[in-house]
Residue frames as qw, qx, qy, qz and C-alpha x, y, z in Angstrom:
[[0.000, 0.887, 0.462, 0.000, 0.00, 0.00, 0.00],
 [0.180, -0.811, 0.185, 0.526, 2.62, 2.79, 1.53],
 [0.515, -0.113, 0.610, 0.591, 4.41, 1.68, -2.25],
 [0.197, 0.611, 0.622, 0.449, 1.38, 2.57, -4.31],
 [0.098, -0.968, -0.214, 0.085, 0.54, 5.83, -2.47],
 [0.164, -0.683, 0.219, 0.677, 4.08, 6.99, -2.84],
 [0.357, 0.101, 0.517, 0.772, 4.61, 6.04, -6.68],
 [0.032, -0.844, -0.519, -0.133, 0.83, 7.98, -6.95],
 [0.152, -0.920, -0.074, 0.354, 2.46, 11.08, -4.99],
 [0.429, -0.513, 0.328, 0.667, 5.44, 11.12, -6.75],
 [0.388, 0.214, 0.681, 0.583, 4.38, 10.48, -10.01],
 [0.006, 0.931, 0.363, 0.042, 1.36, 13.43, -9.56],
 [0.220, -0.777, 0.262, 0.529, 4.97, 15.75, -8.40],
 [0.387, -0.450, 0.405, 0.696, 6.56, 15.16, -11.41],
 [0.268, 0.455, 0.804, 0.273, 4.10, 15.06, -13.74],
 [0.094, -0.945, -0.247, 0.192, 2.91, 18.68, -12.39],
 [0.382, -0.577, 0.271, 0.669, 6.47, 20.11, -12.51],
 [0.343, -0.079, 0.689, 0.634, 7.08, 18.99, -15.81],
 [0.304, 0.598, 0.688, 0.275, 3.69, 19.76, -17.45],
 [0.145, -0.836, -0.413, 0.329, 3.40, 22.85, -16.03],
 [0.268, -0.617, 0.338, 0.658, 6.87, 24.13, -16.88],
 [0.391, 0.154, 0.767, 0.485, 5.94, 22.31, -20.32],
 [0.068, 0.864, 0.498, -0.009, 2.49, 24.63, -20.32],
 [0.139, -0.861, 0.100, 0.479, 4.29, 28.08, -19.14],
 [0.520, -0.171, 0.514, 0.661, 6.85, 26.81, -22.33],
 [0.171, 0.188, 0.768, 0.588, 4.33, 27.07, -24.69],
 [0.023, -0.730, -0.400, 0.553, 2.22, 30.15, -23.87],
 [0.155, 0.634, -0.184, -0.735, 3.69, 32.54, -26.32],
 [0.226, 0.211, 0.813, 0.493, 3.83, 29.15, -29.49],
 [0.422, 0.397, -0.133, -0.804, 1.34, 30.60, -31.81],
 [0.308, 0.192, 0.932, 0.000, -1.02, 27.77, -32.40],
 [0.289, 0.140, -0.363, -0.875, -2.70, 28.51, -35.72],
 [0.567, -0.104, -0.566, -0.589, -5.49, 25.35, -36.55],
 [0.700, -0.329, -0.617, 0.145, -5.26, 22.54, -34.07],
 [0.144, -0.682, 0.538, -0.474, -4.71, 24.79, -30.34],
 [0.911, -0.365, 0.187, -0.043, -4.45, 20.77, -29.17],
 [0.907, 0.281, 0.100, 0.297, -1.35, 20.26, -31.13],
 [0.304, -0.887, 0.211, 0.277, 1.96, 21.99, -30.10],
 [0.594, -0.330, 0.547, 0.489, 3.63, 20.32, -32.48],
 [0.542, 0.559, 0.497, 0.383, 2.03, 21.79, -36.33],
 [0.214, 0.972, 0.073, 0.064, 3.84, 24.91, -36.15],
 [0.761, 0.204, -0.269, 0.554, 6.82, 23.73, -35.15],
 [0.501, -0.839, -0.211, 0.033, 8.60, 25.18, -32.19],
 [0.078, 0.881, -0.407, 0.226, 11.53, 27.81, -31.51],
 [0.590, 0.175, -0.681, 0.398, 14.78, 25.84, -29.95],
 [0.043, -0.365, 0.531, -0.764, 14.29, 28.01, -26.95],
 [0.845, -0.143, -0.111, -0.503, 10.58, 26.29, -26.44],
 [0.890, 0.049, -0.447, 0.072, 12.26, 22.76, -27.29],
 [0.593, 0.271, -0.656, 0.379, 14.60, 23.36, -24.55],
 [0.311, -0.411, 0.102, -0.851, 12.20, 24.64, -22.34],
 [0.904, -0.138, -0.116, -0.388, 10.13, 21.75, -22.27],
 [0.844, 0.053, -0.518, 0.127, 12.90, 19.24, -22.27],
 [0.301, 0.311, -0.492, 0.755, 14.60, 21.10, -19.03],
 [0.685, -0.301, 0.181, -0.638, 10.74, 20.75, -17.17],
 [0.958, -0.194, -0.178, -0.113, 10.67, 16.94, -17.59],
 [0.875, -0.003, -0.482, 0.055, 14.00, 16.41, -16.89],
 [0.034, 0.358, -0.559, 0.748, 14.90, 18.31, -13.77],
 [0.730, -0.209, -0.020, -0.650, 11.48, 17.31, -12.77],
 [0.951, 0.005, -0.311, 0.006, 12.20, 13.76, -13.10],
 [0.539, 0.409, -0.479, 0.559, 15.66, 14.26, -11.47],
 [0.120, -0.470, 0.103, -0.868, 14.27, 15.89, -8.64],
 [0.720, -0.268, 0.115, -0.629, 11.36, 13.98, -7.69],
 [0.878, 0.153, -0.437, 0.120, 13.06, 10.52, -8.49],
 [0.360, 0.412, -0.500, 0.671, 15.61, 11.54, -6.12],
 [0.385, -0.269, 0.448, -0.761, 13.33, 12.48, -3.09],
 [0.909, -0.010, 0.070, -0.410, 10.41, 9.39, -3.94],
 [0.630, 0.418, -0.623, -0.200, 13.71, 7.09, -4.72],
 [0.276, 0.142, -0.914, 0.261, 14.18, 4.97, -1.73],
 [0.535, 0.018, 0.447, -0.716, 10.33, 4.74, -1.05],
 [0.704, 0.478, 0.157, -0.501, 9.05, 3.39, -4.37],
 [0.586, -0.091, 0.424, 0.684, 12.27, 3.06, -6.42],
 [0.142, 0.671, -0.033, -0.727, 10.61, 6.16, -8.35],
 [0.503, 0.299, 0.681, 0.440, 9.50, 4.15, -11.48],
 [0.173, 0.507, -0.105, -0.838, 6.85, 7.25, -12.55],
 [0.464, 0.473, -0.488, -0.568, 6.24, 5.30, -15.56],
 [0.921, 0.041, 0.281, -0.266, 3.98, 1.82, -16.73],
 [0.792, 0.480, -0.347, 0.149, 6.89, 0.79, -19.50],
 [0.186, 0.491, -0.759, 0.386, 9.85, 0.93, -16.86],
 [0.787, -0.011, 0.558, -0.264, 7.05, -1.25, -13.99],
 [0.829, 0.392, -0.269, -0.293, 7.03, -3.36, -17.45],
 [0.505, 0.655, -0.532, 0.183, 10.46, -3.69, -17.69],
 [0.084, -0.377, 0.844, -0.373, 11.51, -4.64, -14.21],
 [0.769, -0.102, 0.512, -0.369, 8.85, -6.97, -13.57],
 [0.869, 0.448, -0.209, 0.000, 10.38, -8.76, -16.90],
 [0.497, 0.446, -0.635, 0.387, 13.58, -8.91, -15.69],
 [0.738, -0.422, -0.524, 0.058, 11.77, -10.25, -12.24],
 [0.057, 0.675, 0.161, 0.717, 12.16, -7.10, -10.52],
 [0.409, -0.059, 0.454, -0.789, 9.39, -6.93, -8.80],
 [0.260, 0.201, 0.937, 0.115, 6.49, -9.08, -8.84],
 [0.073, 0.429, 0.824, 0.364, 3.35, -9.21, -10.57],
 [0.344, -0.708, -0.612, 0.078, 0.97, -7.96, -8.16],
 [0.327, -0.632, -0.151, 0.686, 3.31, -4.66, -7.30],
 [0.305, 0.021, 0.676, 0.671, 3.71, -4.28, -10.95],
 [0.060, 0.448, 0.778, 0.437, 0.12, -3.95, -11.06],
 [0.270, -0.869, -0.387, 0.145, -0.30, -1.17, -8.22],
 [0.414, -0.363, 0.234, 0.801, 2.67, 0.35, -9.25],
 [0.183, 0.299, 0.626, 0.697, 1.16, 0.76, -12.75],
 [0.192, -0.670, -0.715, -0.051, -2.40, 1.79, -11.60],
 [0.408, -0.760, -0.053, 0.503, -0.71, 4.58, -8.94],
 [0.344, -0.314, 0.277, 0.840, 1.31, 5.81, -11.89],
 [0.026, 0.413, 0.632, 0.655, -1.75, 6.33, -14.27],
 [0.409, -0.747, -0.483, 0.205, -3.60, 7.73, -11.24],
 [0.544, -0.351, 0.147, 0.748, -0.80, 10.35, -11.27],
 [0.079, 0.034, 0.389, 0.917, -0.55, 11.53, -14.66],
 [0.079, 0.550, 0.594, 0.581, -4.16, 12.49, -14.10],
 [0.407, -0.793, -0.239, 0.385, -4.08, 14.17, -10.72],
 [0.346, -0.362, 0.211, 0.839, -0.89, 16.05, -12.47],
 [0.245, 0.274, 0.612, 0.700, -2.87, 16.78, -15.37],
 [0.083, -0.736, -0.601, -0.300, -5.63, 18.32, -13.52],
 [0.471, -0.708, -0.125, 0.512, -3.65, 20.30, -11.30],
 [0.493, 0.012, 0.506, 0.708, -2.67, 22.06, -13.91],
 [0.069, -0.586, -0.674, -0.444, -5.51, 22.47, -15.52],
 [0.310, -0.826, -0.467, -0.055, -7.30, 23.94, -12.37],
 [0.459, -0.779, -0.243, 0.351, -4.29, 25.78, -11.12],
 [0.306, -0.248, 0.383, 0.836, -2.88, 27.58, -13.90],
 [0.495, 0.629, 0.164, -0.576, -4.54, 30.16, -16.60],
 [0.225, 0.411, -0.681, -0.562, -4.47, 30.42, -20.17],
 [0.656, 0.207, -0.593, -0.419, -6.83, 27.45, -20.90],
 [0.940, -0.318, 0.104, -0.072, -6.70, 23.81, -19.49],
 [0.540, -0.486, 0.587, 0.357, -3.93, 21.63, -20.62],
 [0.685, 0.714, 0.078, -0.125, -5.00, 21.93, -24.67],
 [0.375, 0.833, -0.405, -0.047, -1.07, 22.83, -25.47],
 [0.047, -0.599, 0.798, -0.037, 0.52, 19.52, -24.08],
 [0.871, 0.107, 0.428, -0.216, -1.67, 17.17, -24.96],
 [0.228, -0.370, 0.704, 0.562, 0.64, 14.91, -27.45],
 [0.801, 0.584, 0.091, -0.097, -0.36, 14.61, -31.19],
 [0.647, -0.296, 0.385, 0.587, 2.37, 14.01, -33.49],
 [0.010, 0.527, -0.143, -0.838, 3.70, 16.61, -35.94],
 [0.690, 0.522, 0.091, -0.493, 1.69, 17.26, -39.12],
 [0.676, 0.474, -0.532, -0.187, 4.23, 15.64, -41.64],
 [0.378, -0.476, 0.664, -0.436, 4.67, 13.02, -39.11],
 [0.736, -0.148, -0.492, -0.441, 3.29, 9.53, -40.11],
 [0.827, -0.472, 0.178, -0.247, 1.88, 7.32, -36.95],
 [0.911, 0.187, -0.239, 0.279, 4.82, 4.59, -38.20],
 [0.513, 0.447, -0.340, 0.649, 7.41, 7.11, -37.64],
 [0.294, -0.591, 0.277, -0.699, 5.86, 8.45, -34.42],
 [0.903, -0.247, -0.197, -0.290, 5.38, 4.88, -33.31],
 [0.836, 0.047, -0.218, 0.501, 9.24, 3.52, -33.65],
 [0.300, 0.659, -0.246, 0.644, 10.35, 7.22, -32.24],
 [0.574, -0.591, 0.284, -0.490, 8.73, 7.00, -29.22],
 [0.992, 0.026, -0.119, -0.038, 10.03, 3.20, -29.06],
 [0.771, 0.252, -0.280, 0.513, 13.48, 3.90, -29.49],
 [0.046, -0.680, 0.306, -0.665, 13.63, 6.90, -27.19],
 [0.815, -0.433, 0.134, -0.360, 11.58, 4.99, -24.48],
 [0.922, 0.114, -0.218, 0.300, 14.13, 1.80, -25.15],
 [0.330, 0.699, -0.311, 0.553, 16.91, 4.38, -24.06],
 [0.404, -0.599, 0.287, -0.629, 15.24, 5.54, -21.07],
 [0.872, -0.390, -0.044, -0.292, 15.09, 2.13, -19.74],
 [0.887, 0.105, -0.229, 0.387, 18.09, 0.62, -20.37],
 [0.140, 0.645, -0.400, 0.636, 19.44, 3.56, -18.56],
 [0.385, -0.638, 0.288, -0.601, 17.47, 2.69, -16.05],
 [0.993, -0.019, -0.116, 0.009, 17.81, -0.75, -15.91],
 [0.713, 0.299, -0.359, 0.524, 22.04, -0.31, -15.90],
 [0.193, -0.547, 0.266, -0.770, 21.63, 3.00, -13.38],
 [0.403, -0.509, 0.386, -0.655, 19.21, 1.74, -11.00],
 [0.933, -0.250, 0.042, -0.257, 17.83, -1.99, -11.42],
 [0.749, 0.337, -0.332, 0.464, 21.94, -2.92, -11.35],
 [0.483, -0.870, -0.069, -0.069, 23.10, -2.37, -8.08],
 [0.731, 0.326, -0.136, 0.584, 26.62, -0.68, -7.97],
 [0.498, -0.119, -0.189, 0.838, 28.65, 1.78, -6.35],
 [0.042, 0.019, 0.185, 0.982, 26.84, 4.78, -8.55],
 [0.168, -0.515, -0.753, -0.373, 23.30, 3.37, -8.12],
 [0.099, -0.762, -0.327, 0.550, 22.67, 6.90, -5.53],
 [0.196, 0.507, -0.232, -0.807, 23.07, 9.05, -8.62],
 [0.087, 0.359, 0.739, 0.563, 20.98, 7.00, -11.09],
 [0.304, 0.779, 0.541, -0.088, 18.13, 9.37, -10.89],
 [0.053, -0.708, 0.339, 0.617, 20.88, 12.05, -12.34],
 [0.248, -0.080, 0.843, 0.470, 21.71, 9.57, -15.46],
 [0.172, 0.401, 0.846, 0.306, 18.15, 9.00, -16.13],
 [0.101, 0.852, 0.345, -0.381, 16.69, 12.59, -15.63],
 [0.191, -0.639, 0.372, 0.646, 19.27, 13.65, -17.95],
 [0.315, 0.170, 0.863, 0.357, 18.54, 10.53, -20.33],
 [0.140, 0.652, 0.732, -0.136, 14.83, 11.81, -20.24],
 [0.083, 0.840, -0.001, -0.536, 15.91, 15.56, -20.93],
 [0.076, 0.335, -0.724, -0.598, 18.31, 14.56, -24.26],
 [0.173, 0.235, 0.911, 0.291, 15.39, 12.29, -25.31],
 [0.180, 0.812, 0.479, -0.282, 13.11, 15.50, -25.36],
 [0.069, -0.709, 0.311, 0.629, 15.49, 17.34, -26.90],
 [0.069, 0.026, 0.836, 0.544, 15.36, 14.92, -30.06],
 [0.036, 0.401, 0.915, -0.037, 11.44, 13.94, -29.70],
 [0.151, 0.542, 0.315, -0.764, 9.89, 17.10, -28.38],
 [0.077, 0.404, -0.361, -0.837, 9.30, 18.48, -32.18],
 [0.313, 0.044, -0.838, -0.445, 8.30, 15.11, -33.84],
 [0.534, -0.348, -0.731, -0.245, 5.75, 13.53, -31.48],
 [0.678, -0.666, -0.020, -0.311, 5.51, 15.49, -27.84],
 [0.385, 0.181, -0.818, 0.387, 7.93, 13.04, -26.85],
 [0.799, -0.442, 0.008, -0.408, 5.46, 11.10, -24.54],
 [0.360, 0.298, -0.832, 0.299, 7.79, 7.93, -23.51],
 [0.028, -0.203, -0.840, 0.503, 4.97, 7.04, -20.60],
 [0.295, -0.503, -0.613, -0.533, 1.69, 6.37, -21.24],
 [0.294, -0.713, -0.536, 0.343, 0.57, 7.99, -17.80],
 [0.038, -0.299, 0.140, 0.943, 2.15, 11.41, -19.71],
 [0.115, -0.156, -0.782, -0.593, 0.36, 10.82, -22.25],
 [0.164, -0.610, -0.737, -0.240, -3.28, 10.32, -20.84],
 [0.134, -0.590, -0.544, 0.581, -3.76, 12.53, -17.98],
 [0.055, 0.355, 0.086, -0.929, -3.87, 15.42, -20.49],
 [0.248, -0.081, -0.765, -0.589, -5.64, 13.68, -23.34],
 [0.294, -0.450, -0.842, 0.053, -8.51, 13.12, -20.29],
 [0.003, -0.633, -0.421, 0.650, -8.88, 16.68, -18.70],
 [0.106, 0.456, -0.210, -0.858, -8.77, 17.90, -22.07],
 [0.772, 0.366, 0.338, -0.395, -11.24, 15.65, -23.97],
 [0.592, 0.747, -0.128, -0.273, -8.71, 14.86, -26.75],
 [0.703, -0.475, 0.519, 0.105, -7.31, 12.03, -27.86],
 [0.508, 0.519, -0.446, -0.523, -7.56, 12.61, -31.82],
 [0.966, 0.232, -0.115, 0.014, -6.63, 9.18, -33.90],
 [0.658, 0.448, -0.546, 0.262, -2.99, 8.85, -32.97],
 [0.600, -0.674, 0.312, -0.298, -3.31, 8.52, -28.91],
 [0.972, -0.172, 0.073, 0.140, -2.38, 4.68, -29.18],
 [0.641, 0.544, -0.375, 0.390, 1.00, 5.37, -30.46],
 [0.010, 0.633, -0.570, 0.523, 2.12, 6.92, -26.70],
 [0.905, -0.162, 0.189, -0.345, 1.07, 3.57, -25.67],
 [0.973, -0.015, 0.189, 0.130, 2.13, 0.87, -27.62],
 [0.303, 0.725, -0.492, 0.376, 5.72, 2.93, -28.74],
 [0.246, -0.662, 0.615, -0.351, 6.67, 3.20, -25.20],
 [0.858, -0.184, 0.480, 0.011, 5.86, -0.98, -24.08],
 [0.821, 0.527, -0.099, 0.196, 7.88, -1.93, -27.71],
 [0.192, 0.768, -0.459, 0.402, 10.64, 0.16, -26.52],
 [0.546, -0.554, 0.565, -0.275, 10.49, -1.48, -23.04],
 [0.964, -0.106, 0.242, -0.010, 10.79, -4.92, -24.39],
 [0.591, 0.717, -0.176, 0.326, 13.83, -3.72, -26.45],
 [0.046, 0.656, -0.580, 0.481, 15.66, -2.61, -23.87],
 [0.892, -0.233, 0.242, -0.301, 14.62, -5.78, -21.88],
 [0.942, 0.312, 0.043, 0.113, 15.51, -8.03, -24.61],
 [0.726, 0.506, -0.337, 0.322, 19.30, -6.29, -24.73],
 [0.419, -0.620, 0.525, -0.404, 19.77, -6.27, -20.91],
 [0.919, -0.001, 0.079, -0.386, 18.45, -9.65, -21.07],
 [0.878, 0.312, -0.139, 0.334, 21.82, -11.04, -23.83],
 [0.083, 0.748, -0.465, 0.465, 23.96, -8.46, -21.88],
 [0.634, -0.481, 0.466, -0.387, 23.27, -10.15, -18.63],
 [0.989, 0.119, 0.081, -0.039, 23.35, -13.88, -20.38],
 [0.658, 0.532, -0.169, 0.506, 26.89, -13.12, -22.13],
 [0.861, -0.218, -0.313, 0.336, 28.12, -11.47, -18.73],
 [0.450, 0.764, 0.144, 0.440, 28.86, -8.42, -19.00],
 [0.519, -0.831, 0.177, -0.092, 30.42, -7.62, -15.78],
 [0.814, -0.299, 0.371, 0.331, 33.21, -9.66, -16.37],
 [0.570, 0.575, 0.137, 0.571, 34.47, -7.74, -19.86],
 [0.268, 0.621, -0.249, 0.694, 35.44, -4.61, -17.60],
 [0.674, -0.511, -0.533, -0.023, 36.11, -5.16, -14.68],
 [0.350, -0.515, -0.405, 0.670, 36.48, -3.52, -11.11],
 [0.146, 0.528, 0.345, 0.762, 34.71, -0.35, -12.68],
 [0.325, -0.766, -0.164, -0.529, 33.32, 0.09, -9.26],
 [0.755, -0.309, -0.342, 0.465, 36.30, -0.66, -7.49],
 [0.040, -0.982, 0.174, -0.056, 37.77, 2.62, -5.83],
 [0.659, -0.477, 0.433, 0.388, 41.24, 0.12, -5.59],
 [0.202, 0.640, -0.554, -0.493, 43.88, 0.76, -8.34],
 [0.928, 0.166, -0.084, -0.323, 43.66, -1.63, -11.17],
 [0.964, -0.156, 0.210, 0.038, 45.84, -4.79, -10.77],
 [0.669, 0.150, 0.520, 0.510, 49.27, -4.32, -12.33],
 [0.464, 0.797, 0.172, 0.347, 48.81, -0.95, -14.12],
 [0.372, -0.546, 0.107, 0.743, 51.96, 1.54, -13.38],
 [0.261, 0.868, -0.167, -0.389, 52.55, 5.34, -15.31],
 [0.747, 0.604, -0.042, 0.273, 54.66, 5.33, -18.40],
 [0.019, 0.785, -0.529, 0.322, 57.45, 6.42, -16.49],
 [0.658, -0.394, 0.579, -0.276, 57.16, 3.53, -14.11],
 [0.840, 0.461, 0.205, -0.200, 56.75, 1.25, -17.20],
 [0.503, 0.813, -0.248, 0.160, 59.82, 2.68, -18.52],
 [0.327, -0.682, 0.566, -0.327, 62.26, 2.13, -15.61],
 [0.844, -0.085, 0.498, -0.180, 61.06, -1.16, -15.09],
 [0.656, 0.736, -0.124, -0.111, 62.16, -1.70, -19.04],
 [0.035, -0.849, 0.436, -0.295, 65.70, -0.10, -17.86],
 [0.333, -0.610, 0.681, -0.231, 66.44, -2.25, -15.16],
 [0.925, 0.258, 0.147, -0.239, 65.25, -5.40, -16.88],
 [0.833, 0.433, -0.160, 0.306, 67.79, -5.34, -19.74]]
């Protein structure tokens, strides 16, 4: 229970941050036919970097404070992911998921109710007009594939650096808006995705894509954790999270000497 109520709070904080800062981004965009569609006029760099610097300080932020309650998933494709790679189990999986769609609509109406200018009409995701659903399907796939396998190596890998994976993957989440943002919203998590497509009534004809993109992507990045882990990968570089020197290496000066007194 205390699991589901925090991923539910956290995922309503970062969802709010990030939409909000995503809203305030896109105040001045001049939305000419569709005002649901931030993306058919195409947006100024300063915009794109607007938005991508809400989700991912947001995500950095709140991951960081909600991370040793919940693990701070935020998101139904990363619950996917770890409960494939046996994680977690089923049954948290499934209140984890619930609590994180529960979220993105509590964040979506806060918004809505506590900010002007409209509801949340300018961040609901459509992809761009010359966009086709294919290409908005495999973009959000491969971005979303990123984000996991970050997190998968960051946080479900337990190492030395695993207190600063929500840095790795709030960053991941900001450079994967920086590509996306233009072409599809960059949704990556179907709990972004709905909450605004529900307070704002609009879910046009491409909604499924910030669905089934993001789970494709998660089994991708499953599937190459999956042959990483089989094939070992800890054992091609190794002590990476030793703080002892490595076994045998000396400076080129030390190298040299040794040489010296040899012959």
């Amino acid at each position: 229970i205390l699991a589901g109520v925090g991923e539910f709070v956290g995922t309503t904080s970062f969802l709010f941050l990030a939409l909000a800062g995503a809203k305030t981004a896109t105040l001045s965009v001049p939305i000419a036919q569709n005002p649901a569609d931030i993306t058919t006029v195409g947006l100024a760099d300063q915009t794109i970097i607007y938005i991508s610097l809400s989700f991912g300080l947001s995500l950095i932020v709140t991951a960081w404070a909600f991370f040793r309650i919940t693990g701070a998933l935020f998101n139904p494709a990363i619950t996917l992911a770890l409960w494939l790679i046996g994680a977690i189990s089923w049954f948290r999986a499934t209140l984890l998921t619930i609590s994180q769609l529960a979220g993105g609509l509590a964040a979506a109406g806060l918004v809505a109710l506590l900010t002007p200018h409209g509801t949340v009409n300018t961040v609901v995701l459509h992809p761009a007009a010359e966009v086709t659903n294919a290409q908005g399907l495999f973009l959000e796939a491969l971005l979303t594939s990123m984000l996991v396998f970050v997190v998968l190596m960051l946080a479900a890998e337990k190492h030395k650096g695993t207190f600063m994976a929500p840095v790795g993957i709030g960053l991941t989440l900001f450079i994967c808006h920086l590509v996306g943002v233009a072409y599809t919203g960059c949704g990556m998590n179907p709990s972004r995705a709905l909450g605004p497509s529900v307070v704002a009534r609009d879910f046009g004809t491409s909604h499924w894509i910030y669905w089934i993109g993001p789970m494709i992507g998660s089994l991708f990045a499953v599937g190459f954790y999956m042959v990483l882990k089989a094939l070992k990968y800890e054992e091609i570089a190794l002590n990476q999270d030793s703080s002892e020197p490595v076994p045998g290496a000396k400076l080129p000066h030390q190298r040299f000497v040794k040489r010296i007194n040899y012959r």
